[in-house]
Backbone as CSV, one residue per row, in Angstrom:
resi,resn,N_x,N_y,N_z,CA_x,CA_y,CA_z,C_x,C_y,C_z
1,UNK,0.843,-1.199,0.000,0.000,0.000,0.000,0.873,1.241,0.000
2,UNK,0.727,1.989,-1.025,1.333,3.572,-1.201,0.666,4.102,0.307
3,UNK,2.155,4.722,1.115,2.080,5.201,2.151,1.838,6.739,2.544
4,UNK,1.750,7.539,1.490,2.155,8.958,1.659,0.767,9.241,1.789
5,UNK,0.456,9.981,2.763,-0.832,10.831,2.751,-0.884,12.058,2.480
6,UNK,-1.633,12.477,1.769,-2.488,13.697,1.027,-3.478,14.350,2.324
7,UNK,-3.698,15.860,1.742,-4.589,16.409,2.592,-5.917,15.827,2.473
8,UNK,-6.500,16.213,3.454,-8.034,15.140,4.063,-8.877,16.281,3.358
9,UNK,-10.150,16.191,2.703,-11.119,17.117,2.342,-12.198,16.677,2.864
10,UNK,-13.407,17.018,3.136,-14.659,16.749,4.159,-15.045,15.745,3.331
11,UNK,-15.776,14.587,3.928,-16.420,13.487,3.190,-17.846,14.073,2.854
12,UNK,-18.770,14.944,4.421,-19.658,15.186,4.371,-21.023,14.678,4.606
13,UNK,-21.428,12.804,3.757,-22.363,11.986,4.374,-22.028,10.491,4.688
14,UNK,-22.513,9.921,4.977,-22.411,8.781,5.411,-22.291,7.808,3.892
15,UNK,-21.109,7.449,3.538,-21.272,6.535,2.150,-22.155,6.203,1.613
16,UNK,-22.761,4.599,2.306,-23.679,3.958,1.643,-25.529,4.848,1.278
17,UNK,-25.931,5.543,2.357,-26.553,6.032,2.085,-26.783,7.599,1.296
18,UNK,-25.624,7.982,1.206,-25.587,9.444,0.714,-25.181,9.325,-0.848
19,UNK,-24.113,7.865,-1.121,-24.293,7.873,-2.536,-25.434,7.399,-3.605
20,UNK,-26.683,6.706,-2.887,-27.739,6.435,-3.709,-28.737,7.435,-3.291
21,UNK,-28.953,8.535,-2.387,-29.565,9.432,-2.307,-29.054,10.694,-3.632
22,UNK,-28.020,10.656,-3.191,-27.681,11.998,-4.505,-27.202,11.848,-5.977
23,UNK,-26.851,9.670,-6.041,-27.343,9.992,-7.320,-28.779,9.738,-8.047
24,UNK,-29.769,9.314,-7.196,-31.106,9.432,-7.306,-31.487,11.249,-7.785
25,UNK,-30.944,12.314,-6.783,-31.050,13.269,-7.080,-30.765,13.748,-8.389
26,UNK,-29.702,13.595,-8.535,-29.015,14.129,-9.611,-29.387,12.992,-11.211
27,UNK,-30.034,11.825,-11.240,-30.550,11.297,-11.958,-32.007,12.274,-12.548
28,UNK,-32.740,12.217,-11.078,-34.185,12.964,-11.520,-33.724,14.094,-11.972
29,UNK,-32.807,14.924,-11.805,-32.030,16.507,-12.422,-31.918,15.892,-14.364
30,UNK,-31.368,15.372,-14.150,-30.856,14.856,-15.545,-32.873,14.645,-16.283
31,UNK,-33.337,13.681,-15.807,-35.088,13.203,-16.077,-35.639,14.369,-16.654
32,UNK,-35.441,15.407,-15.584,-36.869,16.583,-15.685,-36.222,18.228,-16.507
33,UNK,-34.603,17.691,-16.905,-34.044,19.165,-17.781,-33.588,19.923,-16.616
34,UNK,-33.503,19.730,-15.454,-32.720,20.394,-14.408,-31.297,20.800,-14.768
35,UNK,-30.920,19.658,-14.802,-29.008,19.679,-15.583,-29.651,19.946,-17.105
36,UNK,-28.945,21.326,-17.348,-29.197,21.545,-18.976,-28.057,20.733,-19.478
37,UNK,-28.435,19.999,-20.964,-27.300,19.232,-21.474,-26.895,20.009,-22.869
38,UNK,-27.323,21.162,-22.507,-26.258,22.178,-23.548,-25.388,22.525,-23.127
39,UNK,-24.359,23.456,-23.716,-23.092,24.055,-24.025,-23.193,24.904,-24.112
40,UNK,-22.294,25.911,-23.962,-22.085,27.465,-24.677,-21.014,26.866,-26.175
41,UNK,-20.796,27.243,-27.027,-19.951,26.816,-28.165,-18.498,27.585,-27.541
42,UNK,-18.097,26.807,-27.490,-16.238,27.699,-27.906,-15.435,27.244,-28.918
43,UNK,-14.305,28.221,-28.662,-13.402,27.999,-29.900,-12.704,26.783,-29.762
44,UNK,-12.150,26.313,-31.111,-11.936,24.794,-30.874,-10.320,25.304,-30.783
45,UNK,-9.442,24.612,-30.417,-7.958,24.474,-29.295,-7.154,24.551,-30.612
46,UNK,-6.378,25.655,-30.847,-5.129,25.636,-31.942,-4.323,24.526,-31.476
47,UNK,-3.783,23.371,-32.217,-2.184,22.900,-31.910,-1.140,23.821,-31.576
48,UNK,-0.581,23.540,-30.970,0.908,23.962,-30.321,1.611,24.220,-31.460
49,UNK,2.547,25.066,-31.550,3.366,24.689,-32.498,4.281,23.893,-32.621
50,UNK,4.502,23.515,-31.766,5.874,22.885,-31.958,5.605,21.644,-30.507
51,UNK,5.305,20.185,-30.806,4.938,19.377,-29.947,6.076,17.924,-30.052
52,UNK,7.391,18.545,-30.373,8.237,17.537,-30.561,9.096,17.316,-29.344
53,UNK,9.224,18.102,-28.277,9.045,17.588,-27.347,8.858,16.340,-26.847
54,UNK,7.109,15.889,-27.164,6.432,15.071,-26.714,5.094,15.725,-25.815
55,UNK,4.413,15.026,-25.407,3.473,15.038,-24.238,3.410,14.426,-22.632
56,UNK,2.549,15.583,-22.393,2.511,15.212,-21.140,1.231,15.481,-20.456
57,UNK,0.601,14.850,-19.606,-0.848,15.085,-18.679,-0.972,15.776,-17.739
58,UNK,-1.150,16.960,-17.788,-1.715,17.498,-17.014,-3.283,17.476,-15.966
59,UNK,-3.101,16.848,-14.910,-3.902,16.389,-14.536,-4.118,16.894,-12.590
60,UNK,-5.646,16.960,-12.971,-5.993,17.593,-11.390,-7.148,16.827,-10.350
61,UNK,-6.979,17.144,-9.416,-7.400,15.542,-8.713,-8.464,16.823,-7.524
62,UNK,-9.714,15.968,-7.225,-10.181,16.649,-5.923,-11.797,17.569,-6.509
63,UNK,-11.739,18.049,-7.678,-12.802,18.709,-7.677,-14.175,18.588,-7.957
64,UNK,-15.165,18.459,-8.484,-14.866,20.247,-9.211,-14.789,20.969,-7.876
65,UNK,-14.203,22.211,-8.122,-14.147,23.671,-7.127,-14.899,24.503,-8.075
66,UNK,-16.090,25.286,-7.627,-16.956,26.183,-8.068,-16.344,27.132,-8.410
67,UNK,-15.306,27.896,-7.162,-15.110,28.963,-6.672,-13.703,29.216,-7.909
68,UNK,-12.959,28.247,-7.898,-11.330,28.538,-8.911,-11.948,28.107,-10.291
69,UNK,-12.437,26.572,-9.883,-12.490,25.663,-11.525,-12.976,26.389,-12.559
70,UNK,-13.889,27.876,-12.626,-14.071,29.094,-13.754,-12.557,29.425,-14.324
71,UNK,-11.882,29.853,-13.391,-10.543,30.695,-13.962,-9.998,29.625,-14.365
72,UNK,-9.566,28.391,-13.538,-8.783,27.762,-14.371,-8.989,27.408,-15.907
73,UNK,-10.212,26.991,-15.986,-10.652,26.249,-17.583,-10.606,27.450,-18.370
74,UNK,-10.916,29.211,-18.118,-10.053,30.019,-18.691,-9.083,30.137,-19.187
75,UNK,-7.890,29.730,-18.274,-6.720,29.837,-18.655,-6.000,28.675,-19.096
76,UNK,-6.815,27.653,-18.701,-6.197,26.545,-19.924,-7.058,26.955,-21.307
77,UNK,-7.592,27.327,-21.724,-8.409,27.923,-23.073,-7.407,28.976,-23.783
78,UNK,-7.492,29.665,-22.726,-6.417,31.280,-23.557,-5.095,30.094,-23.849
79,UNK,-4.293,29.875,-22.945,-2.953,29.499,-23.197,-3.289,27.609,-24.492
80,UNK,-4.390,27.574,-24.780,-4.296,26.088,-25.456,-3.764,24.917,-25.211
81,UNK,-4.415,24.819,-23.939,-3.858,23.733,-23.078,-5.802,22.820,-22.572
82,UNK,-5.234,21.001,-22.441,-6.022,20.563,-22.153,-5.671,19.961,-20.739
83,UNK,-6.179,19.258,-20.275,-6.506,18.574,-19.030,-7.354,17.494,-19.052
84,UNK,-6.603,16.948,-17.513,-7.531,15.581,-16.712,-7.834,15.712,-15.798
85,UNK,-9.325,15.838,-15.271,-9.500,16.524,-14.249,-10.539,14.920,-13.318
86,UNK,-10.022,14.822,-12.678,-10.145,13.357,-11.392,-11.381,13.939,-10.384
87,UNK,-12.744,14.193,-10.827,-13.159,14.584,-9.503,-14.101,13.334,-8.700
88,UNK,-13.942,14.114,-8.342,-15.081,13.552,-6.311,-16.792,13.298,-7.280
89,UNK,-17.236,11.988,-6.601,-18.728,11.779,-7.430,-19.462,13.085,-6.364
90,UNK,-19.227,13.562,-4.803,-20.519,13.858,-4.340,-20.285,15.398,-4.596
91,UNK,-19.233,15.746,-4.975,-18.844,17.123,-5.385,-19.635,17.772,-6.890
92,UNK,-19.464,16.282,-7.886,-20.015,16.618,-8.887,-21.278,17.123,-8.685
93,UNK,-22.421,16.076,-7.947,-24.204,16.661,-8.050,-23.892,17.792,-7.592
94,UNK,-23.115,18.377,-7.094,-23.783,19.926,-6.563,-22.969,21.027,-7.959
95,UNK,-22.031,20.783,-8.531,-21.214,21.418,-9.436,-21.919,20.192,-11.344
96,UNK,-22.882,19.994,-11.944,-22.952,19.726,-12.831,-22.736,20.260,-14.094
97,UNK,-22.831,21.713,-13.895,-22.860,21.947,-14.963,-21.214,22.709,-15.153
98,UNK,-20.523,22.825,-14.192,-19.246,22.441,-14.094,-18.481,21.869,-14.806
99,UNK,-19.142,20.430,-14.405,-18.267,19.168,-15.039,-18.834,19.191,-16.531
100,UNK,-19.770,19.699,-16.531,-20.099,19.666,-18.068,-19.112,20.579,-18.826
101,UNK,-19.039,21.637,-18.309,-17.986,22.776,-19.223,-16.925,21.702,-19.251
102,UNK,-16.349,21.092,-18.126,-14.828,20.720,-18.620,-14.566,19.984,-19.689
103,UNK,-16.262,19.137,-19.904,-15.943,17.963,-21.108,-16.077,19.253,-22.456
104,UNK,-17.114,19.913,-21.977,-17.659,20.381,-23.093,-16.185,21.315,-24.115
105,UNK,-15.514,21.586,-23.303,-14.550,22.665,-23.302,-13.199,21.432,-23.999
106,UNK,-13.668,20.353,-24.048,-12.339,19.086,-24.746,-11.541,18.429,-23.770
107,UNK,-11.885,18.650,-22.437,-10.500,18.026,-21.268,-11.531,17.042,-20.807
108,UNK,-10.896,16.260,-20.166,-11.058,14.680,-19.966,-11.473,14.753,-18.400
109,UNK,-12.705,13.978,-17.964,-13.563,14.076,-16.751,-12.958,12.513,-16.712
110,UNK,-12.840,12.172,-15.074,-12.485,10.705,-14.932,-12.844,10.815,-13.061
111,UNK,-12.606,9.322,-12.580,-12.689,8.870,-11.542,-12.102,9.818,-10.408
112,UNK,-12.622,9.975,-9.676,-11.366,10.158,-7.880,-12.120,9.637,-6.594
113,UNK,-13.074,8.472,-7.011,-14.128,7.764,-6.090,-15.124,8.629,-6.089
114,UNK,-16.333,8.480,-5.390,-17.398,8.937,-4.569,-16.703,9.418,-3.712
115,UNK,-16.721,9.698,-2.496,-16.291,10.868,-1.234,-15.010,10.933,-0.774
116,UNK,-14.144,10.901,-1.528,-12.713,10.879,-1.489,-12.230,10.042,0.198
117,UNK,-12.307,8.966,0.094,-11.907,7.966,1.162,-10.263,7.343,0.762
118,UNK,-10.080,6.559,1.790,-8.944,5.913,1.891,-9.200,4.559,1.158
119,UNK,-8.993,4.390,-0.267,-9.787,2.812,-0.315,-8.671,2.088,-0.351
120,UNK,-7.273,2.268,0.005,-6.286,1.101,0.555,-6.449,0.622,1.835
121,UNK,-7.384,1.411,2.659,-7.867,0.518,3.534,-9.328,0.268,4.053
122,UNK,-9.814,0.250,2.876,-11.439,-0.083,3.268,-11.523,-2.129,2.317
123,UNK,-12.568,-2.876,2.802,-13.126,-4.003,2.393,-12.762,-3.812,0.534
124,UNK,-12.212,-5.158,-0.230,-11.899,-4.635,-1.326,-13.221,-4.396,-2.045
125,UNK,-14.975,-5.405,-1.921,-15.605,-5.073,-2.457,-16.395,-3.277,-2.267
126,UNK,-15.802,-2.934,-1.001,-16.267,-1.276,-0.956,-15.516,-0.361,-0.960
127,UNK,-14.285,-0.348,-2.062,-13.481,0.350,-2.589,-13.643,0.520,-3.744
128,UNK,-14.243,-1.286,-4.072,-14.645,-1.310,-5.886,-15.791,-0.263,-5.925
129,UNK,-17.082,-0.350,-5.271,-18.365,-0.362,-5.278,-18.383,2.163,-5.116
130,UNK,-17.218,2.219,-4.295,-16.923,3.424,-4.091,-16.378,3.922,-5.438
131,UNK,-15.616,3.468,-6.009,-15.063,4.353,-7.182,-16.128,3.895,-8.444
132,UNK,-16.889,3.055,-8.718,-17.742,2.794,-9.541,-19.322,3.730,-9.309
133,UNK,-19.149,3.624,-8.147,-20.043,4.979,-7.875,-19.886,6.365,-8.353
134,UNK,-18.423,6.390,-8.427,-17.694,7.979,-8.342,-17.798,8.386,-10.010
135,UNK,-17.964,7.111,-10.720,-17.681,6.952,-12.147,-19.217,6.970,-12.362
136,UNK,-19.924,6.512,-12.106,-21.730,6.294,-12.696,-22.231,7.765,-13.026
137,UNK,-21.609,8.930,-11.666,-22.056,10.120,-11.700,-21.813,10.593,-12.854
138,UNK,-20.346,10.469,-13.229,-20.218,11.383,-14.156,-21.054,10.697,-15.541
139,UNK,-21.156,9.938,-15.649,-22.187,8.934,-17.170,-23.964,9.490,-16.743
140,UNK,-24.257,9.809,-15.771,-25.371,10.491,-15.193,-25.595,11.820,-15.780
141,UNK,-24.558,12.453,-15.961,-24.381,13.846,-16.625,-24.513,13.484,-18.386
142,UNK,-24.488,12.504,-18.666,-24.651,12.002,-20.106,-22.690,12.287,-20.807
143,UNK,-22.109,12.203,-20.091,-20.621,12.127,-20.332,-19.817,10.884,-20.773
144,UNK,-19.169,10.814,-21.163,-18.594,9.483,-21.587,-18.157,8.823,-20.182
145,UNK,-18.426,7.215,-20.417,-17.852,6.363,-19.223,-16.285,6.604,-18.860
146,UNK,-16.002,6.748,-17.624,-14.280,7.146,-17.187,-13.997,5.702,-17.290
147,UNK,-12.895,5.763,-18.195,-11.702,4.885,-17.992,-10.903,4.563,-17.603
148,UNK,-10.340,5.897,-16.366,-9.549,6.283,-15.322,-9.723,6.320,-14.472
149,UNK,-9.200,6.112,-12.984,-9.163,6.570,-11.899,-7.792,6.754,-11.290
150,UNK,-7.898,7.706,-10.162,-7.135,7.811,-9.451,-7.475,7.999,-7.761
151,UNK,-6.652,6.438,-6.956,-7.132,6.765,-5.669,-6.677,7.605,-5.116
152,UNK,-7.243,8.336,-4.010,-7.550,9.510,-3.296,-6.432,9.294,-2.477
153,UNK,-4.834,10.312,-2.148,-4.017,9.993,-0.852,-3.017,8.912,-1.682
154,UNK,-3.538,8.967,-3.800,-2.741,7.815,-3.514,-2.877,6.531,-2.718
155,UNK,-3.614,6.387,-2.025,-3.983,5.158,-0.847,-4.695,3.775,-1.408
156,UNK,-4.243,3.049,-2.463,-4.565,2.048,-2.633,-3.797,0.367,-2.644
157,UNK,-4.473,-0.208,-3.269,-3.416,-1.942,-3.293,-2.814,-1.900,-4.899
158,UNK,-2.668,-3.388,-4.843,-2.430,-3.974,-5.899,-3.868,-5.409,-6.703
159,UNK,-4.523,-5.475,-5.127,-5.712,-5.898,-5.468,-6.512,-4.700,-5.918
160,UNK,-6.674,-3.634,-5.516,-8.382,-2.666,-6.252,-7.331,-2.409,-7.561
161,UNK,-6.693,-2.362,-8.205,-5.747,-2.018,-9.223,-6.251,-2.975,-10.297
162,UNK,-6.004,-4.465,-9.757,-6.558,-5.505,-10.551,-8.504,-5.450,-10.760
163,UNK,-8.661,-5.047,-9.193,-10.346,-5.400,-9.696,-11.041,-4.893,-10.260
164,UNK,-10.307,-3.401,-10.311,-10.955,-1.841,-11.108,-10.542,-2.239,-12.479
165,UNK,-9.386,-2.784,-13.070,-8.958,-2.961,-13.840,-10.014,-4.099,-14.967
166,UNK,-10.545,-5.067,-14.368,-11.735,-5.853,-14.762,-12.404,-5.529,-14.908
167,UNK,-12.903,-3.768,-14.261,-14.590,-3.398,-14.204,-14.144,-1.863,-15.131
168,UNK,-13.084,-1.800,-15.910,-13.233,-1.008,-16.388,-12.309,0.246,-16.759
169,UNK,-11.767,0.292,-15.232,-10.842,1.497,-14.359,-9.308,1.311,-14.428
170,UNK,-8.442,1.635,-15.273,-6.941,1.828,-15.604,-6.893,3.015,-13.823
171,UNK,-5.805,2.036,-13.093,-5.340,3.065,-12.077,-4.535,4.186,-13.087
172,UNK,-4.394,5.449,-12.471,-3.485,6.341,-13.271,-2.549,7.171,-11.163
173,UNK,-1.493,6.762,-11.385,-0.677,7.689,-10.432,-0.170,8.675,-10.848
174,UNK,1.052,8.986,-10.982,1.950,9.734,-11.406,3.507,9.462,-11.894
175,UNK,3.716,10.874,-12.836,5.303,10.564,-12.604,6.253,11.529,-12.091
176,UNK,5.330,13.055,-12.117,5.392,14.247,-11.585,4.703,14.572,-10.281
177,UNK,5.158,14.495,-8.784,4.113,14.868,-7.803,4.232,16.374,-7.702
178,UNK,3.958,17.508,-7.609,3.651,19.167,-7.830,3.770,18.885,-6.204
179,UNK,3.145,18.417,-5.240,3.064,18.355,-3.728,2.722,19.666,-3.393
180,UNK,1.396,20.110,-4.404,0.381,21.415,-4.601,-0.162,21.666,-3.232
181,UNK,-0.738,20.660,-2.878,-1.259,20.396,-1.844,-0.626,21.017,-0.259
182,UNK,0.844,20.742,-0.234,1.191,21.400,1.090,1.759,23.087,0.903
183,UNK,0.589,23.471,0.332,1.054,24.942,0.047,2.738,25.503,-0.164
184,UNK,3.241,24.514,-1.434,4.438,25.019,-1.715,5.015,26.516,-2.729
185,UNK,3.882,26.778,-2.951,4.042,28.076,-4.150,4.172,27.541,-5.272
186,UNK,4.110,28.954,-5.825,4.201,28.604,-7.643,5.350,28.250,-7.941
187,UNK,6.528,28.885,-7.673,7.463,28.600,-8.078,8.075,27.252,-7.927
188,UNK,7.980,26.126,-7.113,8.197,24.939,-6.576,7.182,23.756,-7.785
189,UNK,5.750,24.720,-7.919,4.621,23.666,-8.810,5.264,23.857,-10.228
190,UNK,5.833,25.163,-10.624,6.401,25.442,-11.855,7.576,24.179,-12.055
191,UNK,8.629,24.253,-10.959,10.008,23.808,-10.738,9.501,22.223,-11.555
192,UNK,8.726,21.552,-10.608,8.214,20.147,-10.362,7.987,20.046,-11.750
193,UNK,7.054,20.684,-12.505,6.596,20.513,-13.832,7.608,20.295,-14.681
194,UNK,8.606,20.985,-14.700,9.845,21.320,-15.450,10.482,20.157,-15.550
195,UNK,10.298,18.899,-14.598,11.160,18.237,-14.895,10.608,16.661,-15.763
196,UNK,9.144,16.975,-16.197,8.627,15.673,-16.733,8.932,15.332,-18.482
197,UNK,8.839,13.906,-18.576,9.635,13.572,-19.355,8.190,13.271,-20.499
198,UNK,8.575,13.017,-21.499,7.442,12.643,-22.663,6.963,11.244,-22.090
199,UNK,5.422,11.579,-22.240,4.576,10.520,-21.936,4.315,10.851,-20.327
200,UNK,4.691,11.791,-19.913,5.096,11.962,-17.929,2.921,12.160,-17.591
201,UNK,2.937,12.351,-16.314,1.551,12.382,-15.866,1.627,13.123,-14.762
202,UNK,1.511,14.432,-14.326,1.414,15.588,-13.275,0.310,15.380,-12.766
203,UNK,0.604,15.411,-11.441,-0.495,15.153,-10.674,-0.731,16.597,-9.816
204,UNK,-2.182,17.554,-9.786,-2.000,18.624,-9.475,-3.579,18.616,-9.047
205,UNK,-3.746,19.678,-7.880,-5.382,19.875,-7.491,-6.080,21.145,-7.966
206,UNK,-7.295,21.054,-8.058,-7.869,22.060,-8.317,-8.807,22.441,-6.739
207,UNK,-9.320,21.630,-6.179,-10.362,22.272,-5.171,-9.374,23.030,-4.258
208,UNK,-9.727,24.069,-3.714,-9.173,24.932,-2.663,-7.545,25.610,-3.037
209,UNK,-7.120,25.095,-4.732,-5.649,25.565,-4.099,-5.136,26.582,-5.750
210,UNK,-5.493,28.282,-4.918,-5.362,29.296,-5.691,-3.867,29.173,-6.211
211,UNK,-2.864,28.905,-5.728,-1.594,28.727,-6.057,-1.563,27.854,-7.219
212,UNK,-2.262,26.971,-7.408,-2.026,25.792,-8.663,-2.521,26.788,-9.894
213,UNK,-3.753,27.005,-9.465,-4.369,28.210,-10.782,-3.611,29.263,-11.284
214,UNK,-2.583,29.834,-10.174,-1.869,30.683,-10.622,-0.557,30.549,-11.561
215,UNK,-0.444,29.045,-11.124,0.376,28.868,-12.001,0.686,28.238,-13.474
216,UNK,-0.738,28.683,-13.687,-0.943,27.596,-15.347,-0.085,28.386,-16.256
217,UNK,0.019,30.084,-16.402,0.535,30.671,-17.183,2.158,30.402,-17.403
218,UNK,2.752,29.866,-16.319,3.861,29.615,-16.497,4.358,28.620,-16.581
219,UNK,3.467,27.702,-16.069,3.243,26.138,-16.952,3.307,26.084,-18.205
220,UNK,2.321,26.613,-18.769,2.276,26.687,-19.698,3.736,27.176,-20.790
221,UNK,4.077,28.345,-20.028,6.020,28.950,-20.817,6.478,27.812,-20.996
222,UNK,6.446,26.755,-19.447,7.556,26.184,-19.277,7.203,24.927,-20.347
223,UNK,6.567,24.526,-20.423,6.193,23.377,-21.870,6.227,23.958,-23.341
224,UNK,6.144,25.375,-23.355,6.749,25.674,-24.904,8.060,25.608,-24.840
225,UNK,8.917,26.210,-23.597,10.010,25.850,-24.056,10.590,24.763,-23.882
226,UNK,10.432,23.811,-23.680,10.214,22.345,-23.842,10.298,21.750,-24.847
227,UNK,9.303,22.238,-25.712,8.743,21.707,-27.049,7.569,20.568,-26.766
228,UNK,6.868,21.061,-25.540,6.348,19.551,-25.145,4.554,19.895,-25.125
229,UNK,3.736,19.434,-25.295,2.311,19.866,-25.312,1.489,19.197,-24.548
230,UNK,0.400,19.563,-24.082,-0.700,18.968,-23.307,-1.182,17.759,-23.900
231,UNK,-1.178,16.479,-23.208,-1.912,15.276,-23.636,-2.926,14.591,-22.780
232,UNK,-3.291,13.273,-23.552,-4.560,12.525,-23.125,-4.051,11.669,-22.561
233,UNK,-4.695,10.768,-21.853,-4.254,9.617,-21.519,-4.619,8.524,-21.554
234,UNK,-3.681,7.729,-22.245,-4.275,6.286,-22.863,-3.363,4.870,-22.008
235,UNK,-4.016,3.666,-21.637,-3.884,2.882,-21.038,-2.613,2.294,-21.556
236,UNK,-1.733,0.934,-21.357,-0.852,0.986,-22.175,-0.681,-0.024,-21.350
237,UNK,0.266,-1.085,-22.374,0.227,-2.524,-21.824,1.704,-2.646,-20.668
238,UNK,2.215,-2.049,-20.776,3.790,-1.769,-19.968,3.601,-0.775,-18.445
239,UNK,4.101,-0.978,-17.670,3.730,0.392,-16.500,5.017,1.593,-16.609
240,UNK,4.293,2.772,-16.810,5.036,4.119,-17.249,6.508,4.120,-16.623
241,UNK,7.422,3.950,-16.837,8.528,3.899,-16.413,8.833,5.050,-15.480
242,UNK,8.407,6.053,-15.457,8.869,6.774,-14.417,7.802,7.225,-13.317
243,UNK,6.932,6.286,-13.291,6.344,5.734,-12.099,6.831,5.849,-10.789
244,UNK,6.026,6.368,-10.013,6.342,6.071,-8.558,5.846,5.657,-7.269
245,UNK,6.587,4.406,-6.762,6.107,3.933,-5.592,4.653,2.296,-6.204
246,UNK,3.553,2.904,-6.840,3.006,2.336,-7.324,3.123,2.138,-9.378
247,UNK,3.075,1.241,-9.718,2.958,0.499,-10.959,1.585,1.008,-11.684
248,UNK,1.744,1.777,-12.105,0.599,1.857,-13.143,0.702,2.271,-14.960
249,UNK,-0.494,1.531,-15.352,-0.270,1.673,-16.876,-0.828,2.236,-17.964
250,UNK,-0.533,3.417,-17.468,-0.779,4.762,-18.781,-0.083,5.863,-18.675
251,UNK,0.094,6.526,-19.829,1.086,7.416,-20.417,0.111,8.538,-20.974
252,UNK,0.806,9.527,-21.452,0.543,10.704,-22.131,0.624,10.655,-23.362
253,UNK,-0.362,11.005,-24.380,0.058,10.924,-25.434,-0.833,12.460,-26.554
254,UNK,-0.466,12.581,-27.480,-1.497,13.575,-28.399,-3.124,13.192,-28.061
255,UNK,-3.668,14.414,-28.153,-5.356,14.097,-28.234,-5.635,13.778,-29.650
C-alpha cells in the first residue's frame, strides 16, 4: 500500500446512504431538464506549435471547485492547453454543470471515487463499489464512461488495481508529484513541472488551491520551451517507467 498521505477534504455523508440518495437526485435533475445538457460553443484548441518535445498530462485531482475551476478552464483555453481533471462523485451533483464545461470545453472528466476515502484501507468489495459509484455520476451527466481513476491519498493496493482494472478502471498515479497540496508556491509547482519527461503524468489539485491556478501561465512557458504539449491519456500494456512507488499503466500521449 502507497504510504504517503495527502490532505483530508470533508467526506460530508455517510457513504452507503448518501451515494444512492444523490445519485437518485441528480438522476431525476438529468429526467426533468434540471441539468441543462447544452453548451455554450467555444473555440476549438489551436495545436501547439511545436509538440516535438512530446506530451505530457496534465492532470488535477479533488474537484470540481466552483469557486477557482471558472478561472482555471479560462486559462487553460487562452494558453491552449487541455486537461484531466479526477473529480469527487458527491462534489459533482452539486457542481454539474461544471463538469459539463470541462468535457464540453475538450478536457477529460475521470474517476477520484465517490467521497474521497482511503480505499487502501477499506473491504476490497467497498473500494470497488466506491469508485464505480464515483464513475456512474459522471455517465449520469450524459458524459462518456471514465476509464480512469485515481485513488484519493494515492492510498490504494495492488488488489483494487486488478479489480478496477476488470470493471473497467486503468489506475493512473503519477510521474510528476507538484506536492500542490502542502502549500508550496508557484514557483516549486512550476520547478516540479519542469522536470517531466514525454509521456510523464502531473499530478495537481484544483479544489481549494489558488496557487495551482496561478500557475498555469507559467506552466504553460515552461512546456513551450520544452517543445512539449498537453496530452490525453491512454492505457498501455507496460507500467510508465517513471512511475512512482506504485505500478501503473498509462502514459501521455497527443489528443
Amino acid at each position: 500500500m502507497f504510504r504517503r498521505a495527502k490532505h483530508r477534504t470533508p467526506r460530508g455523508r455517510r457513504r452507503a446512504t448518501a451515494s444512492l440518495l444523490a445519485l437518485g437526485v441528480l438522476a431525476t435533475a438529468v429526467m426533468t431538464g434540471a441539468v441543462n445538457a447544452s453548451a455554450a460553443p467555444v473555440k476549438p484548441f489551436r495545436p501547439a506549435p511545436d509538440c516535438s518535445g512530446g506530451y505530457v498530462a496534465l492532470t488535477y485531482d479533488d474537484g470540481p471547485d466552483p469557486v477557482l475551476d471558472p478561472r482555471l478552464l479560462d486559462l487553460l483555453r487562452k494558453h491552449g492547453l487541455r486537461a484531466t481533471f479526477f473529480v469527487v462523485g458527491d462534489r459533482v451533483i452539486y457542481n454539474p454543470q461544471l463538469v459539463r464545461r470541462m468535457a464540453a470545453e475538450g478536457h477529460s472528466v475521470q474517476a477520484h471515487s465517490w467521497d474521497h476515502p482511503k480505499l487502501g484501507e477499506m473491504p476490497l468489495d467497498s473500494a470497488l463499489k466506491n469508485l464505480k459509484d464515483g464513475a456512474q455520476v459522471i455517465q449520469l451527466l450524459g458524459l462518456p464512461r471514465p476509464t480512469f481513476y485515481r485513488a484519493p491519498y494515492h492510498n490504494t493496493t495492488e488488489q483494487l488495481r486488478v479489480a478496477a482494472a476488470q470493471a473497467g478502471l486503468t489506475q493512473v498515479v503519477y510521474t510528476v508529484d507538484t506536492v500542490d497540496w502542502q502549500d508550496v508556491g508557484v514557483d516549486y509547482i512550476v520547478a516540479q513541472v519542469a522536470t517531466a519527461r514525454p509521456g510523464g503524468v502531473i499530478n495537481m489539485h484544483d479544489l481549494g488551491r489558488p496557487e495551482t491556478v496561478n500557475a498555469l501561465p507559467r506552466i504553460a512557458e515552461t512546456l513551450r520551451a520544452k517543445k512539449m504539449c498537453s496530452g490525453r491519456l491512454v492505457a498501455t500494456s507496460e507500467p510508465n517507467p517513471d512511475g512512482h512507488d506504485l505500478a501503473f499503466y498509462a502514459k501521455a500521449v497527443a489528443w
